[in-house]
BAKOL-760985 format. One record per residue (C-alpha): residue number from 1; x, y, z; residue in one letter. Coordinates in Angstrom, 3 decimals, always signed. Layout:
BEGIN
 num        x        y        z residuo
 NUM        X        Y        Z       A
...
This chain:
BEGIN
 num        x        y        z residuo
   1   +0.000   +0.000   +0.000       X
   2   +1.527   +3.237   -0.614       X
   3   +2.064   +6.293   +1.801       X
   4   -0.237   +8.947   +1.233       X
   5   +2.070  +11.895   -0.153       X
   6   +1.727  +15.354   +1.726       X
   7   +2.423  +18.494   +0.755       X
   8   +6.016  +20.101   +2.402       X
   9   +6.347  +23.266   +3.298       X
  10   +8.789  +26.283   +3.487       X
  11   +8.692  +27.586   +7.570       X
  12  +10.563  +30.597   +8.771       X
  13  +10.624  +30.241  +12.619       X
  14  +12.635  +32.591  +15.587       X
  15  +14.308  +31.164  +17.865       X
  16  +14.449  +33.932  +21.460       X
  17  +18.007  +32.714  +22.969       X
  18  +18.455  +33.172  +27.243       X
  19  +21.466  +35.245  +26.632       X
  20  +19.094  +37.437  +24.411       X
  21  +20.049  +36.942  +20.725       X
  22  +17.728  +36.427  +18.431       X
  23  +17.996  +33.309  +15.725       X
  24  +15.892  +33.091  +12.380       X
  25  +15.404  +29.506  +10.918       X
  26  +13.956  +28.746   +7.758       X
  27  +13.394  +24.326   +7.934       X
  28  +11.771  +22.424   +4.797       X
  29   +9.309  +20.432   +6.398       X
  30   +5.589  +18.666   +5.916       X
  31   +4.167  +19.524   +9.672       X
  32   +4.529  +21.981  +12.090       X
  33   +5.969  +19.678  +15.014       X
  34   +9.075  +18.056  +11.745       X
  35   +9.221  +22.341  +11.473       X
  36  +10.306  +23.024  +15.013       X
  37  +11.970  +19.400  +15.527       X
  38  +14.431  +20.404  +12.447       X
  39  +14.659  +24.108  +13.498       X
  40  +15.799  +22.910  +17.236       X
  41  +18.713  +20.591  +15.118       X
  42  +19.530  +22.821  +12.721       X
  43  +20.106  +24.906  +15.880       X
  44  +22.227  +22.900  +18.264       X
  45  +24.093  +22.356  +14.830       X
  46  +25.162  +25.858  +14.360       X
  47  +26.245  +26.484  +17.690       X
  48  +29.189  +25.614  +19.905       X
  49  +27.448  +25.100  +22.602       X
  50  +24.033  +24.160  +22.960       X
  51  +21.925  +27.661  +23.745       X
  52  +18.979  +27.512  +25.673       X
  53  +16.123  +28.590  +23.930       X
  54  +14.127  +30.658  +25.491       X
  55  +11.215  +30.774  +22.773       X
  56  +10.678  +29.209  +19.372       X
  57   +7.870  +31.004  +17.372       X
  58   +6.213  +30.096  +13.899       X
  59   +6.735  +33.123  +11.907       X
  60   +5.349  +32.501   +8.496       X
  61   +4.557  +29.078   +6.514       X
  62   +4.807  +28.758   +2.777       X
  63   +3.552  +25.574   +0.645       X
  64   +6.614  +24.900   -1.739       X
  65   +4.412  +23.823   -4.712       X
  66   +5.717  +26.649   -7.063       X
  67   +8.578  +28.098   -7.692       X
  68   +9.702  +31.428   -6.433       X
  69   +8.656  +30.752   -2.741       X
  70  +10.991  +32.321   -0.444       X
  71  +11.981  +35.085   +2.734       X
  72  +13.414  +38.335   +3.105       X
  73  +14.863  +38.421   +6.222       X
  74  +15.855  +41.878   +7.694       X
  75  +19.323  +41.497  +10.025       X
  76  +20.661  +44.940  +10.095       X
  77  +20.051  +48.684   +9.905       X
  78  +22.092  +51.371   +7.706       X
  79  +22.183  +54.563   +9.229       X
């Protein structure tokens, strides 16, 4: 019997550190608990040592079904 196929989807989450920085993720993923399991990973990946996360928040969700689908993520300011 095949698996029923579900759609994935693009997620864009923020991750509030204890120290106070603040972490954006974007995970491929097709639910919202793979979403925040792979954002925690790609997480503890990135860092030296493991940060404790104060808050992780869904920010946005995008199906990936066409093409263009993507983030702008503001980091800095000019002045």
């Amino acid at each position: 019997m095949a698996e029923e196929q579900t759609e994935s989807y693009l997620y864009k989450l923020e991750a509030e550190l204890e120290e106070g920085r603040l972490l954006t993720v974007i995970v491929l993923a097709k639910s919202d608990e793979r979403a925040f399991s792979a954002a925690e990973n790609n997480i503890l990946r990135h860092t030296v040592a493991p940060p404790r996360i104060k808050q992780l928040s869904l920010v946005e969700k995008k199906p990936v079904g066409r093409q263009g689908v993507g983030y702008v993520i503001e980091t800095s300011r000019f002045d």
